[in-house]
TORKE-141581 format. One line per 5 residues: number of its first residue (from 1); for each residue x, y, z of C-alpha. Coordinates in nm, 3 decimals. Example, Ala and Ser with C-alpha at 12.3 -4.5 7.8 and 13.67 -1.06 7.14 Angstrom:
residues 2
1 = 1.230/-0.450/0.780  1.367/-0.106/0.714
//
This chain:
residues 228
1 = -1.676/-2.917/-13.138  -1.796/-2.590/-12.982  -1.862/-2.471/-12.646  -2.165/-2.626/-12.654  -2.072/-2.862/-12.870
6 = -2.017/-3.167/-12.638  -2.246/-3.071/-12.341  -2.154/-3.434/-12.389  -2.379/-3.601/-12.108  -2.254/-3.923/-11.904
11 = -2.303/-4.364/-11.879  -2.176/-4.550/-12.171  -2.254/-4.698/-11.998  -2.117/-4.747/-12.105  -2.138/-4.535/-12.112
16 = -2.348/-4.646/-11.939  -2.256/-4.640/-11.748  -2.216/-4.486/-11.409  -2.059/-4.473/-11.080  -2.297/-4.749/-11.074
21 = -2.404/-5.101/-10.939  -2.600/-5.105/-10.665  -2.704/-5.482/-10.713  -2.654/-5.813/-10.687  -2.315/-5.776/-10.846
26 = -1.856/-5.988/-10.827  -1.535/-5.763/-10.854  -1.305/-5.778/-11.090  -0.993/-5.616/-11.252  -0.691/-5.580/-11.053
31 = -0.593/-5.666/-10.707  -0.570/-5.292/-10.578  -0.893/-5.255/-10.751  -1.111/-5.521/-10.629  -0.972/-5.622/-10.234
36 = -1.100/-5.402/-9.967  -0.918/-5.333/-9.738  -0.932/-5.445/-9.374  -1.018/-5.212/-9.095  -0.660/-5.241/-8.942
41 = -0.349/-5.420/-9.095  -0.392/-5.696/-8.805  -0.760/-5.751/-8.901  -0.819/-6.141/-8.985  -0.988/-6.249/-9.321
46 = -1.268/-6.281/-9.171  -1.325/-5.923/-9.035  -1.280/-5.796/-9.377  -1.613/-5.661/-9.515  -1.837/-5.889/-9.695
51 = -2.032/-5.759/-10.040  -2.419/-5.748/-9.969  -2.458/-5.834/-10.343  -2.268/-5.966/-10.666  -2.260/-6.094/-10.977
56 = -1.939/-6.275/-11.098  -2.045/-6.279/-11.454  -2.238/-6.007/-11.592  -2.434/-6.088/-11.963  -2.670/-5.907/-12.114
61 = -2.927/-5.619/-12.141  -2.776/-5.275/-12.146  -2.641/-4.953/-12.098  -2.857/-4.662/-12.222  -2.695/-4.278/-12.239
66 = -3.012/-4.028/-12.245  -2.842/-3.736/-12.444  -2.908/-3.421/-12.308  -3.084/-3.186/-12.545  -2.769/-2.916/-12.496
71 = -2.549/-3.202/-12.635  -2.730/-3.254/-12.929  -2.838/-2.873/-13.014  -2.437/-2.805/-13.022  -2.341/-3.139/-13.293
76 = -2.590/-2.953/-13.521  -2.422/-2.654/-13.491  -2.109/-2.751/-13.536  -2.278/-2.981/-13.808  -2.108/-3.270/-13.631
81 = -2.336/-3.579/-13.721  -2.349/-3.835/-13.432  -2.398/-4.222/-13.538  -2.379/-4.543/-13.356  -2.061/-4.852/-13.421
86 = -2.098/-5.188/-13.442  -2.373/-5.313/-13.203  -2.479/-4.977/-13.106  -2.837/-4.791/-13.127  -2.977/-4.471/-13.100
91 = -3.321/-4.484/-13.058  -3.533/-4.232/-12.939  -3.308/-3.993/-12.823  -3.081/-4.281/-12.638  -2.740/-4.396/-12.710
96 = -2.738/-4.794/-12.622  -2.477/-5.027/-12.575  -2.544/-5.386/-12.515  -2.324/-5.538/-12.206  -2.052/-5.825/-12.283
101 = -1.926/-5.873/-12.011  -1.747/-5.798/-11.649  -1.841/-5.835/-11.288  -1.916/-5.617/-11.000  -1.949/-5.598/-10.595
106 = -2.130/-5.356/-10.380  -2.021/-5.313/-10.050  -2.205/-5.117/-9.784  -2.116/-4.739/-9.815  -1.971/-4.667/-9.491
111 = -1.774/-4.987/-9.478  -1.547/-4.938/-9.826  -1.450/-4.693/-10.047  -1.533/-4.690/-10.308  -1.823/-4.920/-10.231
116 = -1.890/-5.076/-10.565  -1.617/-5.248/-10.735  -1.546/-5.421/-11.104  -1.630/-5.330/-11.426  -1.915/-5.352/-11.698
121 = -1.790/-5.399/-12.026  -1.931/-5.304/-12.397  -1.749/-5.466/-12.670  -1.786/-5.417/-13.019  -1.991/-5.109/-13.002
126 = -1.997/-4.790/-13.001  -2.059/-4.370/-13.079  -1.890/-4.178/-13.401  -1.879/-3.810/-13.425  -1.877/-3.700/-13.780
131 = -1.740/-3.359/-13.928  -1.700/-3.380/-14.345  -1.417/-3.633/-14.433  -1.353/-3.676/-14.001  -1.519/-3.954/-13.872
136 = -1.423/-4.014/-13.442  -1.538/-4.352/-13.298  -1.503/-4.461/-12.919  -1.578/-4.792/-12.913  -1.538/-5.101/-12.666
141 = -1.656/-4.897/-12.362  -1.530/-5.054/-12.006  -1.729/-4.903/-11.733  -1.529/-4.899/-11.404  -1.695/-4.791/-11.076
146 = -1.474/-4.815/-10.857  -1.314/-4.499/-10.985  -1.622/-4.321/-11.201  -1.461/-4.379/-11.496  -1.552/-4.489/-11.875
151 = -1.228/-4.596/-12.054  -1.255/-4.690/-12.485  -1.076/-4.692/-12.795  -1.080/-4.433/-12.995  -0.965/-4.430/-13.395
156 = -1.012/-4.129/-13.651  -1.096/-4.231/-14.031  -1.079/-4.602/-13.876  -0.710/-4.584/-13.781  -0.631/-4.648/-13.376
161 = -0.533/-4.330/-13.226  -0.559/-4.478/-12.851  -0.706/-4.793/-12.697  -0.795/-4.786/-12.339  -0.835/-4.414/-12.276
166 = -1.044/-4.241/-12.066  -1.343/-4.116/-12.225  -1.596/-4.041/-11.995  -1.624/-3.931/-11.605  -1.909/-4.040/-11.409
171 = -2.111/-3.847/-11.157  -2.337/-4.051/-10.930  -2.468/-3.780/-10.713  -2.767/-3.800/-10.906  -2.821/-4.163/-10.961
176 = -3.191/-4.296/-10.838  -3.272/-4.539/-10.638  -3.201/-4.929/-10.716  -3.497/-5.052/-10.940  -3.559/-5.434/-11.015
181 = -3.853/-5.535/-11.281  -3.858/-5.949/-11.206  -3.535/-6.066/-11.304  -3.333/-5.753/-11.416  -3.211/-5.496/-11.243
186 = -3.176/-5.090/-11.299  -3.018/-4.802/-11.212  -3.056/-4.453/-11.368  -2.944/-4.091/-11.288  -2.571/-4.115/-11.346
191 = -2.487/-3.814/-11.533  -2.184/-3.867/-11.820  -1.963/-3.639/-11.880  -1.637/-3.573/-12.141  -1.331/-3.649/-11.963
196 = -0.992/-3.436/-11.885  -0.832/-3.700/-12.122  -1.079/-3.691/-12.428  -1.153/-3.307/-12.456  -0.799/-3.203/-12.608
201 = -0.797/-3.508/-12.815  -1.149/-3.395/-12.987  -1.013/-3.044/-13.002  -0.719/-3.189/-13.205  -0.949/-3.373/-13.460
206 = -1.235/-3.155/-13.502  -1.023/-2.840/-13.475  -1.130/-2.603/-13.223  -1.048/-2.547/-12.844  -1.422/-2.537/-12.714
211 = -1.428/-2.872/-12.594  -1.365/-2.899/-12.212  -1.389/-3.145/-11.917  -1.708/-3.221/-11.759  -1.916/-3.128/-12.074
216 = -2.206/-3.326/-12.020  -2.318/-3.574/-12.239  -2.623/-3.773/-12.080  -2.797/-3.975/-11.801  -2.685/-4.320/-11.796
221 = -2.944/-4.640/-11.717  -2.836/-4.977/-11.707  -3.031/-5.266/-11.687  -2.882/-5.580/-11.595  -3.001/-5.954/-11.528
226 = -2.980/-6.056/-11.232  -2.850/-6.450/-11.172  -3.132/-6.636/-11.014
//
């Protein structure tokens, strides 16, 4: 890919997904990950802050990546042909990624940090970048909040480079307001962007250097259900 070639937007969700969930949402992941701390080592349990919403098991509905139009002007000139994996769509102009699984907390903002806790996952889906006999996939997207990351497997010509890696940073400072349409809710605005971790490792396959962090890929929306 070329300079312009991955003004990869964030938020799959996963994207995605992302520096997300601002709804009824339960943590997850590991201990330092998901336990707030207390406001002083001799705090009781009970002073420890409570999440204003949760959802211990999240299933269903999606996460949506909006790509931005300088993302997709630079695959065509790098003739780089994007397509989806698995479970995957692109419709309209929108990478999607149905939601398997995960759980997530939101705390109030001046009470933790980072506020919103867990992960969103994506298995079994995913985006492939395609340059004459290279074909990339990131797959499996796990959308983690708490630190504004999107981690994924990635394999070239279907064998495993790296599992796990991080793929995508998320930037929230644009992200909209909560939304809910009756028993889902959405949030939208989170821009994606290529990670520190995934630009040399496209540069590698694809063969160029014009890949770099924070190319932006898209706006993220996911829509969740919300337990009744």
């Amino acid at each position: 890919m070329r300079t312009n070639a991955l003004n990869i937007k964030r938020g799959i969700a996963g994207i995605a997904g992302i520096a997300l969930l601002a709804i009824p949402l339960t943590a997850c992941g590991s201990e330092d990950d998901t336990t707030p701390a207390s406001s002083s080592s001799d705090s009781s349990s009970s002073a420890k802050p409570q999440a204003v919403a949760a959802i211990d098991a999240l299933e269903g509905q999606d996460t949506q990546i909006a790509l931005d139009k300088g993302f997709t002007d630079a695959l065509t000139a790098l003739k780089l042909t994007p397509g989806v994996v698995g479970t995957a769509k692109l419709e309209d102009g929108s990478l999607i990624f149905p939601i398997t699984g995960g759980n997530v907390s939101v705390f109030e903002p001046d009470e933790v940090d980072p506020y919103v806790i867990g992960q969103i996952q994506h298995e079994g889906s995913g985006l492939s970048l395609t340059a004459g006999d290279t074909t990339v996939e990131l797959t499996n997207f796990n959308v983690d909040p708490g630190v504004s990351r999107v981690y994924g497997d990635v394999t070239v010509n279907g064998k495993v480079a790296v599992t796990s890696a991080f793929l995508f940073q998320l930037d929230g400072r644009t992200l909209k307001p909560l939304q809910t349409e009756g028993s889902t809710a959405i949030l939208e605005g989170t821009e994606v962007k290529i990670s520190p971790v995934a630009a040399p490792l496209l540069n590698e396959t694809f063969g160029t250097d014009q890949v770099t962090p924070d190319l932006l890929v898209g706006i993220a929306k996911i829509t969740v259900d919300v337990p009744s």
